[in-house]
C-alpha positions, 0 to 999 in steps of 0.5 A: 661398653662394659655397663650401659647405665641410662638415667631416665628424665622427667620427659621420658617419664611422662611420655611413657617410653620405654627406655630399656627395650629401644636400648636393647633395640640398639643391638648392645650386648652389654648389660643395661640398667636403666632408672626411672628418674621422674617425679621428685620422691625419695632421698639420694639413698634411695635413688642409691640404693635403686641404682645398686640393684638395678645395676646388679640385676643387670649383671645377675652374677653367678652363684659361686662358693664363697671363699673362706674368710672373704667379705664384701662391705655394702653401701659405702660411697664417697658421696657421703663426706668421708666416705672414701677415709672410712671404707679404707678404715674398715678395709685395715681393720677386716684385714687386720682381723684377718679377713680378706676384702673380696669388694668395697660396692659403691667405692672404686668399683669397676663394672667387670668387678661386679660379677665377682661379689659372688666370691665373699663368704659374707656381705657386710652392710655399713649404711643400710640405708644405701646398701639394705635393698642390695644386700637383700638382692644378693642374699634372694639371688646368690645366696649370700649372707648378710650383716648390717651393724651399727657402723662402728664409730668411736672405740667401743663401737668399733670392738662391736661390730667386730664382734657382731662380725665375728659372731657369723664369719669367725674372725682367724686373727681376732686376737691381733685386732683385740689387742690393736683395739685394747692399745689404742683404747690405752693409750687414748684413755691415758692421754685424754685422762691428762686433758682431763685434770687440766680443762675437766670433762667434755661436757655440752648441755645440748647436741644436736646430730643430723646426718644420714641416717647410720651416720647420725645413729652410729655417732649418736651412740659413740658421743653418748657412751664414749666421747662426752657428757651431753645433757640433751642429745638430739637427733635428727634421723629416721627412727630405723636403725637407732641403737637397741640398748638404753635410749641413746637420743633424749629427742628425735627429730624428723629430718623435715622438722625445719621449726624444731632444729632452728628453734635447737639451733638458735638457743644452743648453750655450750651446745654442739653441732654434728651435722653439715653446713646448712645447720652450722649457718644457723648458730652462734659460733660462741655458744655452740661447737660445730664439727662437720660429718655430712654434705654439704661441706662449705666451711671446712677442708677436709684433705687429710686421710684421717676418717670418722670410722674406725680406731683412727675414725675415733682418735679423729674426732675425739681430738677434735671435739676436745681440741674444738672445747679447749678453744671455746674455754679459752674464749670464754676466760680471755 
């Protein structure tokens, strides 16, 4: 094979053995990467992210000379809900801008692929919480420079990260990607202008965010500085990561805090829910707005190839919210 990947038990753990020597042992050429799995600590972004440097000390790719204009995008799965859509977004976008993506790890990746991440000028970090340890390996063992943005939700926050981009690997056809983002970004203000003068503004008195960590950031800042007027925004994500500029979340939330997001929950007011169905169980459907951006999904089908990143990410959810408030208004009137 071209990759042994051994997940270890409990038991293995327990017993001490040590898996890696009896599979090479076994008189495998192939390179072997081996997780200890026993106990119960961490997140699945930290087994993640353990698994992805494990794997790539595995195969210690070669320093090569990055191609000129080539990235790869770390830390993107499809194991986060709509993980797939939005790595195909970022992947138009780049393209667009003129890059070449050289490796999306995490998605679509084959294990002969992995010795040629080398060949990026630059490895672009979407979800730190995933990629940030493997990242980190490349740029220890390769060389390899590293960027980690803010994922690029909403229409602002995708000129951003671009630009950030930009800032380290110029762009060769950053104008096409200005004037794409500058079209939609008309054309969106013009439509959303009209719902305006019929409904008002989007506005809720509470928002409650809770999502992986970049997820629920990189939302937190779209929903604030772009898509509506939120009164009390609160997010439920670890502190690392959060924007810098003015405080985006009026309260901050561990992702443990089971007291606090059920007391949030059960006194929504024109309130809105950014999160998955174990929270959305928890509200009033006539009272709170519920639109799902992380697992578990068990209320809604997504099928479409529309992501939640991206120029086509932004459109997606800003008609939904809008689309999501019209219906409520309408409730309300009848």
């Amino acid at each position: 094979p071209p990759l042994l990947a051994i997940i270890s038990s409990c038991a293995a753990g327990l017993i001490g053995d040590d898996i890696e020597a009896i599979a090479r042992g076994a008189g495998l050429s192939c390179p072997i990467a081996v997780l200890d799995s026993s106990g119960l600590a961490g997140s699945f972004a930290d087994g993640w992210d353990k698994a992805a440097c494990a794997v790539l000390s595995a195969f210690l790719p070669e320093q090569t000379a990055g191609q000129a204009n080539a990235v790869n995008l770390i830390g993107m799965t499809s194991a986060y809900y709509n993980g797939e859509n939005d790595a195909h977004e970022l992947m138009r976008l780049l393209a667009l801008a003129g890059y070449r993506v050289n490796a999306v790890l995490g998605c679509d990746m084959s294990a002969a692929d992995l010795s040629g991440l080398t060949q990026a000028a630059l490895n672009i970090v979407v979800h730190d919480e995933l990629g940030g340890g493997a990242a980190r390996l490349l740029a220890e063992i390769c060389g390899m420079p590293c960027i980690a943005p803010l994922p690029p939700y909403g229409r602002a926050g995708t000129r951003k990260w671009l630009a950030e981009i930009g800032r380290v690997l110029p762009a060769p056809r950053a104008d096409a990607a200005e004037e794409e983002i500058t079209r939609v970004t008309r054309e969106d203000f013009l439509r959303i202008n009209e719902c305006k003068s019929l409904w008002g503004e989007l506005r809720y008195e509470t928002a409650l965010i809770r999502a992986p960590r970049s997820t629920a950031w990189g939302i937190a800042q779209a929903l604030r500085t772009e898509w509506a007027d939120v009164c009390h925004l609160a997010v439920a994500a670890d502190a690392e990561g959060a924007p810098t500029e003015a405080a985006i979340a009026d309260e901050i939330l561990s992702e443990t805090d089971a007291l606090r997001t059920q007391e949030l929950l059960s006194t929504m007011e024109n309130g809105l829910l950014l999160a998955s169905s174990n929270e959305s169980a928890h509200i009033n459907p006539k009272r709170a707005q519920y639109f799902g951006v992380a697992y578990p999904m068990q209320d809604a089908l997504h099928l479409t190839d529309c992501p939640f990143m991206g120029l086509r990410g932004a459109r997606h959810i800003e008609e939904q919210l809008w689309n999501g408030n019209i219906q409520q208004r309408k409730i309300l009137i009848s």
